[in-house]
N, C-alpha and C positions, 0 to 999 in steps of 0.2 A: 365777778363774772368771768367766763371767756370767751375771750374776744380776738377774732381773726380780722388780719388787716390783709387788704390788694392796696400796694398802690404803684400808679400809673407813671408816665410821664418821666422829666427827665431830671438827673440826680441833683436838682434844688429842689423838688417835691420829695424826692426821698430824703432826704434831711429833715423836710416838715414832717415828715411822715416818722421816721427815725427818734426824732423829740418828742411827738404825739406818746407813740408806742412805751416811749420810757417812764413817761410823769403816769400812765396809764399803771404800768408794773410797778412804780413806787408808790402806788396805790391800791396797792395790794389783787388787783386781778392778772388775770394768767392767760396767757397767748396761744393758741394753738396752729396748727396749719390744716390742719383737717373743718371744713367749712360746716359739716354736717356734726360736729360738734361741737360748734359756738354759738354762744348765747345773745353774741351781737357779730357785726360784720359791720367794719370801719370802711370804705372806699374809698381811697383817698385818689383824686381825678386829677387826670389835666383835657385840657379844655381849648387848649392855643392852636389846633387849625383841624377840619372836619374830623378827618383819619382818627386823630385824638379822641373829638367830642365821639365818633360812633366806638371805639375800642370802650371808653368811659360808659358809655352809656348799655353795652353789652354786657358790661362786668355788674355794673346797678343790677341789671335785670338777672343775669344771673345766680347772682346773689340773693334778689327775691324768692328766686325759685327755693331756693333749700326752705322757706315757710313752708311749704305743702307739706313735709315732714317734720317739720318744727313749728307749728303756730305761734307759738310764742318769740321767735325769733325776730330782733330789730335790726330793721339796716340803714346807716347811716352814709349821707353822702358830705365827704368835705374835699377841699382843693379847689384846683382854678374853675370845673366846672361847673361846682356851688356856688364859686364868687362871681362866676358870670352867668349863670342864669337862675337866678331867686327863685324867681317864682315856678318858672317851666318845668321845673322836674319836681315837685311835689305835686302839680297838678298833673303833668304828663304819666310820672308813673308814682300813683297816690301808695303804693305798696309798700314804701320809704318812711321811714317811720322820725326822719329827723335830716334836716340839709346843716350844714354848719360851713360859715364863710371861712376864709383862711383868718380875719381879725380876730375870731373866735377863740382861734386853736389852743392860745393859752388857759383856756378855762374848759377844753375840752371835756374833764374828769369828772366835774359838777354837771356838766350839760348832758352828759353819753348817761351820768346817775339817773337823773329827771327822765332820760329816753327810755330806762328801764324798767320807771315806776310807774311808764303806759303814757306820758305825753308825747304828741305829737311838737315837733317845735323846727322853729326854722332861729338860727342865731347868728348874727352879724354884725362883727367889730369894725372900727373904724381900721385903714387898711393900714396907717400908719402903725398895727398893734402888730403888725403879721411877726411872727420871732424870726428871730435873725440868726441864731443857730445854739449853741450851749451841749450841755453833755446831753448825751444819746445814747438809743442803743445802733449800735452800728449792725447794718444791715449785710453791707457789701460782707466779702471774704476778708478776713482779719486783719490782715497786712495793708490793707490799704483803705482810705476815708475820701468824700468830700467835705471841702469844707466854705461855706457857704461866708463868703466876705461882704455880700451886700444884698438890700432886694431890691424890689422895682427897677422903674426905668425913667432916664427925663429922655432919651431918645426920639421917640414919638417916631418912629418909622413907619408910614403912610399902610401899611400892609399888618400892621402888626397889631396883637390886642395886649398884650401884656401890661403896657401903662394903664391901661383901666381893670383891668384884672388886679394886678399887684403893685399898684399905686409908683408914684414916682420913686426915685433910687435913696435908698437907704443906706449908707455904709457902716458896716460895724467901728468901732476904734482899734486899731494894731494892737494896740495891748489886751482887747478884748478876743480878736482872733490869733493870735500867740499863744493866749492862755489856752484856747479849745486848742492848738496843735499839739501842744503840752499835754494834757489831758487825754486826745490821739496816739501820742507818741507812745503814754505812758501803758497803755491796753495794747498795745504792740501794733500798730500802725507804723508801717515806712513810708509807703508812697502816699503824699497830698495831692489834694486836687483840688486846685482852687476854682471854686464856680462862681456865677452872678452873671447877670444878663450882657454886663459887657465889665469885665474886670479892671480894663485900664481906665475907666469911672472913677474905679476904687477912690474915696476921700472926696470928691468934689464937691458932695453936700456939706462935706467938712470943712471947704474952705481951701482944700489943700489937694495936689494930686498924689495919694499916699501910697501907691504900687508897691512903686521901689523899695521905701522905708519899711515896708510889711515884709518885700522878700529877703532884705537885710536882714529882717530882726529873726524869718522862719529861717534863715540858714544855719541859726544857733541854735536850733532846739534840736537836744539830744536825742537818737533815737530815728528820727526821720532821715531816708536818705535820697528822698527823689522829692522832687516839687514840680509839680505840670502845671501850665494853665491852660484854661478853656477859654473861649470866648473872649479875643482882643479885638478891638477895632482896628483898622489899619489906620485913620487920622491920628489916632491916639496912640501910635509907635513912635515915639517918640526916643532922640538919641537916650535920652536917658536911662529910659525903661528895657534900650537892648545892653545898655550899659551894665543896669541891674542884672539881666540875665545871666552875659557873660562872667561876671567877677561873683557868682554866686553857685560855685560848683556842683549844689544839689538842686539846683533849677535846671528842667531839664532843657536840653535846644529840641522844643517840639513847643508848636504853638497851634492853636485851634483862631483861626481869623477870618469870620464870618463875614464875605463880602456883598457876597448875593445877586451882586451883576456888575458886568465889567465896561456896561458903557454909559458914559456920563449922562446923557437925558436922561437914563430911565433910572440913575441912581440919582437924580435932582428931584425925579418923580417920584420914588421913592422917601422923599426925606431925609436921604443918609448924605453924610455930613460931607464925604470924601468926593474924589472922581476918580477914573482910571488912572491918572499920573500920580495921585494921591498911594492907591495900590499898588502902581506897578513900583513904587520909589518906599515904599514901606518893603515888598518882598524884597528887592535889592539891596536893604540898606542891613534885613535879615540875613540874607547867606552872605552877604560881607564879611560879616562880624561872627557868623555862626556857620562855615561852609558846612557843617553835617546838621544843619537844623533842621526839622520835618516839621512842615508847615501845611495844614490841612485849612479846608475852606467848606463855605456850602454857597451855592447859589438858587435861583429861585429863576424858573424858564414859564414863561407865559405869562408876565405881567400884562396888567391892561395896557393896550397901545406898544408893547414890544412888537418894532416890525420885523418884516424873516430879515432886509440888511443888519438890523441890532443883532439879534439872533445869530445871522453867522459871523459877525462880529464878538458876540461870547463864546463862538465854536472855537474860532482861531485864538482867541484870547487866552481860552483854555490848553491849546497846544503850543503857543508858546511860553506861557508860566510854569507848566512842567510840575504841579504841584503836587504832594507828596499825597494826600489823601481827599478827596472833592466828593463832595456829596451835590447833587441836586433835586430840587424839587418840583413838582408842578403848579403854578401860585393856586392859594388856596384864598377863597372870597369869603372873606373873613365879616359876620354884620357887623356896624359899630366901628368899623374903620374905614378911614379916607377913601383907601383906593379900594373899596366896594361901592362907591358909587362912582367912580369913575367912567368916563366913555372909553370905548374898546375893551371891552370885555373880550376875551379869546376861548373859544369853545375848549369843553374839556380835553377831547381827544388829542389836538391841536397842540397844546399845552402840554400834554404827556410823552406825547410822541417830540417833544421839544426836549424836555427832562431826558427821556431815555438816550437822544441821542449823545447829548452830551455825557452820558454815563457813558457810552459807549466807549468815550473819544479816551474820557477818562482811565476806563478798566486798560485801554491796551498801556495807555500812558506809567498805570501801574506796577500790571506786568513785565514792562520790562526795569523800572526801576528795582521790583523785587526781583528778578533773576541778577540785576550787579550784585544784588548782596552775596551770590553763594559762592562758597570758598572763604568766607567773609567766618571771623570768631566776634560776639555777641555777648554783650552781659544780660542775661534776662532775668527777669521776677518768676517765680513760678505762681499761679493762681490755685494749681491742681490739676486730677489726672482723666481722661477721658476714658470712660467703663467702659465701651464700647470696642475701641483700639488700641487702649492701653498707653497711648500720648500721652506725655506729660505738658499742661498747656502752659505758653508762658507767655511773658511779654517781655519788648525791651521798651531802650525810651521810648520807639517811634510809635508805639502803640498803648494808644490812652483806653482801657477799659469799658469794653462793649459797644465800642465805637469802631475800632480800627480791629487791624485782621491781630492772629494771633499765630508764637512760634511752637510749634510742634514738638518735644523735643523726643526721642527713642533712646530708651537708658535700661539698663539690666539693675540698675542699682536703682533702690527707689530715690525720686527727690519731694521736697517738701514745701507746702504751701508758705510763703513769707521768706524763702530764700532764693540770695541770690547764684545765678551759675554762669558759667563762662560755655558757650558751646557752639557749633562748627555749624554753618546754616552748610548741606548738601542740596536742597530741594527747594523752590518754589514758584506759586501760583499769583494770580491776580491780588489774593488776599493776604496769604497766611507761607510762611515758609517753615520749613520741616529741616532741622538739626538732631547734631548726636552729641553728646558732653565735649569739650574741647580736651585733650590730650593735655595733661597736666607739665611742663617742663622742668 
């Protein structure tokens, strides 16, 4: 058959989605990108806060739509918003011709067959099946991979659905995730990108906290020249783990460490493990050890019972941490978790208008951080070229892929996707700053 995939959500769904895709082609059917020429349509959802479940829930429906010219056409919904709501979307929108949990996914190829041969079917593994990553077809831009070191979560963070969605933390074994960077490296992948719901987990259900010994062991594998991670806790920055950092030259000094708020009731309200002395002594112990490290965060403005003193308590908080890259959100009431039944609820508008500002405080805090760099020489990755302006886009460490802004660069010479360049930041904005190749000496 051929069969088109959408999928959603954030780069550990594209990895399920990436595995799915592959065992599907060594199965001898063929992929298209044109939707009005597939004989199935895979969706593969995330589901973890509203924004999500309606993006997910658009793309189902739109999806159905191409049946009016294809009757025969099946659409299949899997990911987090199958595994968290069974029953609701078969019934809500009956035009789905199959839901499949993430426990499923390893038997995808049998089940997607059964959908073809006209059954309707709903399928659900236990969560502890969900695969933990293996060869793929890589999705991203060539030169660079995630690579998916663990799933679930034992966090339980009062706001969050993810533990019942994708079960408690699983970690792969080092030897196991070595082998996939190897494998990465070998298809011409440089940059890794190590993901999981909180990475410095890494081994715990093992027994063991096995970070470090994973970036040890990724710093030998041939071939790769950059290492990022996503998602650290700040409790879990541990001397050791900056220790790892530093003494591991293709680890980069950029770290993604999700706080989510910066004052202690309402991160005890939350469930998260740390307080603000916790945070503010993890970011100090990082530019210690790593003065050019880019240390990006996200928080979360309108939880239930944040009052406006908390609130401009996270405002100041925010201008004095001076952080490299800050995302905020507006809380999202999540069913099924703690803090939706919470007392104090905070009106939406209230809540947004709470987000933006701190984006606000954020963007100018950016902006001038990006104008130190100009005059500034750059090693960047190139990703490719923008048709439009003829930019060649790139990134350097500070900038983790589709997350963070991106460097510009204007060259008369062409350059190439998977290398790297040396080049003269002249220009920048809130986001993205604009170079020219650096003058060779």
């Amino acid at each position: 058959m051929r069969f088109a995939l959408i999928s959603l959500g954030c780069p550990k769904n594209q990895v399920d989605a990436d595995v799915m895709c592959r065992r599907l082609l060594q199965a001898g059917h063929t992929t298209t990108a044109d939707l009005s020429e597939a004989e199935l349509i895979l969706v593969n959802t995330c589901g973890f806060i509203e924004s999500a479940k309606t993006e997910a829930i658009e793309n189902i429906l739109m999806a159905c739509s191409y049946k009016e010219q294809n009757p025969a056409l099946k659409v299949v919904v899997t990911g987090c918003l199958a595994e968290r709501y069974r029953e609701e979307i078969q019934k809500e929108i009956p035009e789905v011709d199959g839901v499949v949990g993430l426990g499923s996914s390893e038997g995808i190829v049998a089940i997607l067959q059964r959908i073809m041969q006209g059954e309707h079917l709903q399928s659900y593994g236990p969560k502890t099946d969900l695969p933990l990553g293996g060869e793929r077809v890589i999705s991203t831009p060539a030169h660079y991979a995630y690579l998916k070191i663990a799933e679930g979560c034992n966090n339980r963070c009062h706001y969050c659905a993810i533990p019942s969605i994708r079960g408690p933390l699983r970690s792969r074994t080092v030897g196991d995730c070595v082998s996939e960077a190897k494998w990465l490296a070998a298809q011409g992948v440089k940059e890794l990108i190590l993901v999981a719901q909180d990475v410095t987990a890494f081994g715990d259900d093992l027994g063991e906290n096995a970070i470090c010994q994973l970036l040890d062991e990724l710093q030998t594998v041939e071939g790769i020249e950059w290492i990022r991670l996503l998602y650290a806790y700040p409790e879990r920055i541990t001397d050791a783990f900056i220790a790892a950092m530093v003494r591991n030259s293709k680890v980069l000094h950029y770290l993604d460490m999700p706080i989510q708020h910066s004052e202690t009731r309402v991160l005890k309200s939350m469930n998260r493990k740390g307080d603000r002395e916790v945070i503010c002594n993890a970011v100090q112990r990082l530019r210690a050890a790593m003065p050019d490290i880019t240390l990006r965060t996200t928080l979360i403005a309108g939880y239930p019972g944040e009052t406006e003193e908390e609130f401009a308590a996270m405002q100041q908080f925010v201008r004095e941490m001076q952080f490299d890259r800050l995302g905020c959100f507006a809380y999202s009431q999540e069913e099924g978790t703690v803090a939706a039944d919470m007392e104090g609820q905070i009106e939406e508008t209230l809540k947004q208008q709470r987000a933006d500002s701190i984006m606000r405080i954020q963007t100018a805090i950016m902006a001038e951080k990006q104008a130190k760099k100009v005059d500034s020489v750059l090693r960047v990755l190139c990703d490719g070229q923008d048709e439009e302006s003829g930019l060649y886009l790139c990134r350097s460490t500070a900038d983790a892929p589709d997350i963070d802004g991106v460097v510009c660069v204007r060259s008369e010479n062409p350059l190439y996707p998977g290398e790297f360049y040396e080049v003269l930041i002249e220009e920048s904005d809130e986001y993205d700053l604009y170079a020219v190749l650096a003058e060779k000496e």
